[in-house]
Legacy VTK file of the C-alpha trace (Angstrom):
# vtk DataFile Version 3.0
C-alpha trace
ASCII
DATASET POLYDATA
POINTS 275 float
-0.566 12.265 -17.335
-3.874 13.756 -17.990
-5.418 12.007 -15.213
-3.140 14.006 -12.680
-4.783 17.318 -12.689
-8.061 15.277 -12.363
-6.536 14.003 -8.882
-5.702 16.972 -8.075
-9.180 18.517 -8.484
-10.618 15.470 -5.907
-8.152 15.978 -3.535
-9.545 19.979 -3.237
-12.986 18.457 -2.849
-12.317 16.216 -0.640
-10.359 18.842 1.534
-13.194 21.420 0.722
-15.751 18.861 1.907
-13.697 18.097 4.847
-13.898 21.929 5.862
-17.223 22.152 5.903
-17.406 19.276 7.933
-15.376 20.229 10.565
-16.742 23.405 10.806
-20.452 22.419 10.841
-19.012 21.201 14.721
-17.088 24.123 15.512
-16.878 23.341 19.071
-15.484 19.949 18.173
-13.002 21.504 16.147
-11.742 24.404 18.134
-11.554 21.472 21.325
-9.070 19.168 18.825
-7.153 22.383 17.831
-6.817 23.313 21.395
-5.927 19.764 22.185
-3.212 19.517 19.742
-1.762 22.773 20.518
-1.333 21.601 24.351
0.534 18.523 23.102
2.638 19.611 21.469
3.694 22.533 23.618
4.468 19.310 26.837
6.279 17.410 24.025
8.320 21.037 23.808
8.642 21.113 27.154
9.929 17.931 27.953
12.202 18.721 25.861
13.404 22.188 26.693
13.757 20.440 30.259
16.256 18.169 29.215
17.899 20.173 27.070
18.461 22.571 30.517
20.686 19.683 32.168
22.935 19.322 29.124
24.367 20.871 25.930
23.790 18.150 23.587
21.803 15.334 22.374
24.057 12.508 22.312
28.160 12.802 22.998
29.695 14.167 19.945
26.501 14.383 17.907
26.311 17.999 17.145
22.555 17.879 17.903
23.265 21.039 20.242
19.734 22.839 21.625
19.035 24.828 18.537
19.665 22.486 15.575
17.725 19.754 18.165
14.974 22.072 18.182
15.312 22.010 13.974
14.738 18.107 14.614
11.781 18.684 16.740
10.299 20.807 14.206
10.800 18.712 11.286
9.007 15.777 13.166
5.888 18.023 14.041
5.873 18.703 10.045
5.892 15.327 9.330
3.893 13.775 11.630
1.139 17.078 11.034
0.619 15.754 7.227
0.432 12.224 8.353
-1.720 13.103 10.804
-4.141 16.073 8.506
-4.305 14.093 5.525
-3.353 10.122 6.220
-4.485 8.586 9.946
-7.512 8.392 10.434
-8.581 7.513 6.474
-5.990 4.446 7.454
-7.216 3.773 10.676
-11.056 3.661 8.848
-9.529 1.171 6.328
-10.438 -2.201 8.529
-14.121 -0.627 8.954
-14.857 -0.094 5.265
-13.738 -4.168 5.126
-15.841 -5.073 8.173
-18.642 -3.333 6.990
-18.157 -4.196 3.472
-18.647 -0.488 2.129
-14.732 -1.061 0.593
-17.095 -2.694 -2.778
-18.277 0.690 -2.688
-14.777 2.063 -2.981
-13.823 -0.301 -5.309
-16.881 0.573 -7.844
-15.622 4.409 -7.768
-13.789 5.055 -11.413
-10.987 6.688 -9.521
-7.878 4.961 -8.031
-9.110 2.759 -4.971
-5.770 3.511 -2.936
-6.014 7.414 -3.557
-9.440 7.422 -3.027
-9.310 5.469 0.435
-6.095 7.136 1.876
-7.105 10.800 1.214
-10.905 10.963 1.660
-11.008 12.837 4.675
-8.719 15.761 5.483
-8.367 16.605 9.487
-8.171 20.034 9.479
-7.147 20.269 13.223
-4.224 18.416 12.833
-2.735 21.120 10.682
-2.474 22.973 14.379
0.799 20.393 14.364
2.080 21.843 11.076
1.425 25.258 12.424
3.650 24.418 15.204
6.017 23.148 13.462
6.459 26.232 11.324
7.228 28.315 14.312
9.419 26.047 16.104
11.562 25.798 12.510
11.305 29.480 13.040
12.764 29.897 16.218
15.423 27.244 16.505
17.033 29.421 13.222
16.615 32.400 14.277
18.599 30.620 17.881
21.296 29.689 15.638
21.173 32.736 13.497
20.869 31.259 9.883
19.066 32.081 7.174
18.959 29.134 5.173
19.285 29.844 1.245
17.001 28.819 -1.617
18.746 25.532 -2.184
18.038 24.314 1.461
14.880 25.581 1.818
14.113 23.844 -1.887
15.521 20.439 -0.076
14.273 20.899 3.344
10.831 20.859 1.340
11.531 18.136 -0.859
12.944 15.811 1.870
10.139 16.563 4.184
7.498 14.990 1.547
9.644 12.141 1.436
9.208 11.855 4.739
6.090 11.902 4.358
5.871 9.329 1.500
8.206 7.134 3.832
5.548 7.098 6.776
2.802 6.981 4.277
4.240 3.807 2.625
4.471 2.426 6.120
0.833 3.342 7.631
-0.741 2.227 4.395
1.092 -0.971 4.498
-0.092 -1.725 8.234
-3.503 -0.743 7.082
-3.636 -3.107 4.356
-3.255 -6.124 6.398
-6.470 -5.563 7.535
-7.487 -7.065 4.902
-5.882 -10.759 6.330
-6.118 -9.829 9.576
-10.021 -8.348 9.839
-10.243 -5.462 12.271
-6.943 -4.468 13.298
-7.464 -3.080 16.434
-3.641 -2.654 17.117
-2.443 -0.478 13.664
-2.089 2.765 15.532
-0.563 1.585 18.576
1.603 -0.754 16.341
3.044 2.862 14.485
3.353 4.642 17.524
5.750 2.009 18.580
7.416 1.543 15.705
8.012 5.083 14.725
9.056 6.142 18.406
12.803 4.896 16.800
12.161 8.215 14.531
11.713 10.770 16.918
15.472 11.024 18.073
18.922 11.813 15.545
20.236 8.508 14.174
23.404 9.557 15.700
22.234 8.472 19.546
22.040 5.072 18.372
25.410 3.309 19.246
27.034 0.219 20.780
25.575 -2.893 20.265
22.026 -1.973 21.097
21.756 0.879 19.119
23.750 0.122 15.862
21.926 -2.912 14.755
18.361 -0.583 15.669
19.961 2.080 13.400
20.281 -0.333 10.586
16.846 -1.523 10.683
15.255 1.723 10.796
17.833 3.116 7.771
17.967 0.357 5.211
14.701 -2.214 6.287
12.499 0.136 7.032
13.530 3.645 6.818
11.637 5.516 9.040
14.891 7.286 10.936
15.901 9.025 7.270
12.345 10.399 7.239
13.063 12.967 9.723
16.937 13.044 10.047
17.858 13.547 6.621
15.433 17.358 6.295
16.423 17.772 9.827
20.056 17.763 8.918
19.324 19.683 5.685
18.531 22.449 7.852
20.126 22.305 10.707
23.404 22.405 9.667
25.647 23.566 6.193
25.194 22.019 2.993
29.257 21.175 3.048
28.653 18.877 6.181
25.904 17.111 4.712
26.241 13.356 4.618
25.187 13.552 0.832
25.654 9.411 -0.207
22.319 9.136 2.809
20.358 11.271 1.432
20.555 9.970 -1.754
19.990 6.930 0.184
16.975 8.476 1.309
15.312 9.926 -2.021
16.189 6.073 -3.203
14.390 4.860 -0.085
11.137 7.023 -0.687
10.811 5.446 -4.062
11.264 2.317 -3.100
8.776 2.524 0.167
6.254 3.819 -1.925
6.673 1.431 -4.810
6.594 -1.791 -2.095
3.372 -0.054 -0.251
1.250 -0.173 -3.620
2.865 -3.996 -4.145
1.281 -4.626 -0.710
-2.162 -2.648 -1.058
-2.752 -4.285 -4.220
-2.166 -7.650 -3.426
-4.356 -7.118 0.039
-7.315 -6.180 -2.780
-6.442 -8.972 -4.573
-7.244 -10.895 -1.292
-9.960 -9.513 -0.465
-13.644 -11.097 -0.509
-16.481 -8.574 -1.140
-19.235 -8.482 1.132
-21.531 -10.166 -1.345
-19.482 -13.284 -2.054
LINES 1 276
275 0 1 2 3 4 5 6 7 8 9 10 11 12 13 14 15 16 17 18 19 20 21 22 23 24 25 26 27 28 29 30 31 32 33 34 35 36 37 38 39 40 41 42 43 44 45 46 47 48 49 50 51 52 53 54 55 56 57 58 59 60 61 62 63 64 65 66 67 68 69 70 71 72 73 74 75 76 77 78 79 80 81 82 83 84 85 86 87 88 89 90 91 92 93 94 95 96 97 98 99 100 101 102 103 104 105 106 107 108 109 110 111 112 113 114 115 116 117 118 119 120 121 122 123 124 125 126 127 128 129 130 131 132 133 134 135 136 137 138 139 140 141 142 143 144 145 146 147 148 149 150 151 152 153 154 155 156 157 158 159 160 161 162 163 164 165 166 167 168 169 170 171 172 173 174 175 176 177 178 179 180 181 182 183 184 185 186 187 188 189 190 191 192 193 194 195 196 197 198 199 200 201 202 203 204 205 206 207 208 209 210 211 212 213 214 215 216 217 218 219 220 221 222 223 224 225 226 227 228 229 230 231 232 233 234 235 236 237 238 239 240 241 242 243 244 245 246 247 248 249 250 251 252 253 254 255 256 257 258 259 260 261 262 263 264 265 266 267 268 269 270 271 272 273 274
């Protein structure tokens, strides 16, 4: 337990260091913000486009415009910390092996997996975050609630789940970099894959769309990532399909617990560039 605060104090320096990268290249950084921002605003639009041809997401879902804009926000969260704190240091991963500077990593008298997936903080990608916030803002202000301590206490909660979820996920991918050498294909293999996350469980039906729903709920449970702080929010704690997101703290633990099986068996594959 006395080791925690310790982490703690690395993570600041590596975020503090990461800051004073980013803004020794102001220019860079200011373009990426910019960049971001403009993403995410056609990703709103597209959006607020379809949502002008109908009332709802889905027949019978209850995903009307405002609580779909709730979803929306809750996946620019999520995908902001994955992005700020996670992506590129897992993207980097197959490098360090290729290049053999991973012995470095492994020398370090700190946790090799906390060390390698949060040693560079992207500052820009916190825009995403940002926008998140003020989408969240403005979809409850469109439905006109003011959500109380307990939801905002497991709107917050859930959403670092979510985050855990997608962490145990890209760190898993990363790690098989390790077998596979440079693995080209790990971001366009999680874009795919966590496309299936980006829409309300509840639009996946008939025979297509139920055994989809499965997968991405019990195998691997990206869909509760976003749905279950989405719903939190979104709508009242009496309506609240309450055995799921139990489901869904259970999940977090147990993506989390099979990403460090997999990380630590890849390092207990791995051959250091001097043997």
């Amino acid at each position: 337990m006395k080791a925690i605060p310790v982490y703690f104090q690395v993570f600041a320096t590596f975020a503090r260091n990461s800051l004073v990268r980013d803004m020794t290249f102001r220019t860079n950084f200011i373009i990426q913000t910019l960049t971001s921002v403009v993403w995410m605003s056609i990703q709103l639009s597209f959006y607020a486009i379809v949502l002008g041809y109908t009332d709802e997401i889905g027949r019978n879902t209850g995903w009307t415009k405002y609580p779909f804009y709730t979803f929306i926000a809750t996946t620019m969260l999520v995908n902001g910390l994955m992005q700020a704190l996670v992506m590129r240091n897992a993207e980097e991963f197959s490098e360090l092996i290729r290049t053999g500077r991973l012995d470095f990593a492994l020398l370090k008298p700190i946790d090799t997996q906390f060390l390698i997936s949060f040693h560079r903080i992207e500052w820009s990608s916190l825009t995403n975050f940002a926008y998140g916030l003020v989408v969240l803002g403005y979809s409850l202000v469109g439905m006109g609630h003011v959500p109380n301590p307990i939801e905002i206490v497991l709107y917050i909660v859930y959403v670092l789940c979510g985050v855990a979820i997608m962490y145990s996920l890209i760190i898993c991918l990363a790690a098989t970099s390790v077998w596979m050498g440079r693995n080209q294909s790990l971001y366009d293999f999680w874009f795919y894959i966590t496309t299936f996350s980006r829409y309300p469980m509840e639009i996946y039906k008939g025979p297509i769309g139920r055994p989809l729903a499965f997968a991405f709920t019990f195998v691997i449970p990206i869909m509760l990532a976003m749905n279950i702080p989405a719903r939190i929010m979104a709508f009242p704690l009496a309506d609240q399909n309450w055995p799921l997101i139990l489901i869904g703290l259970a999940a977090t633990i147990g993506a989390l617990i099979a990403s460090r099986f997999v990380f630590k068996l890849a390092l207990a594959g791995y051959r250091s560039a001097s043997s």
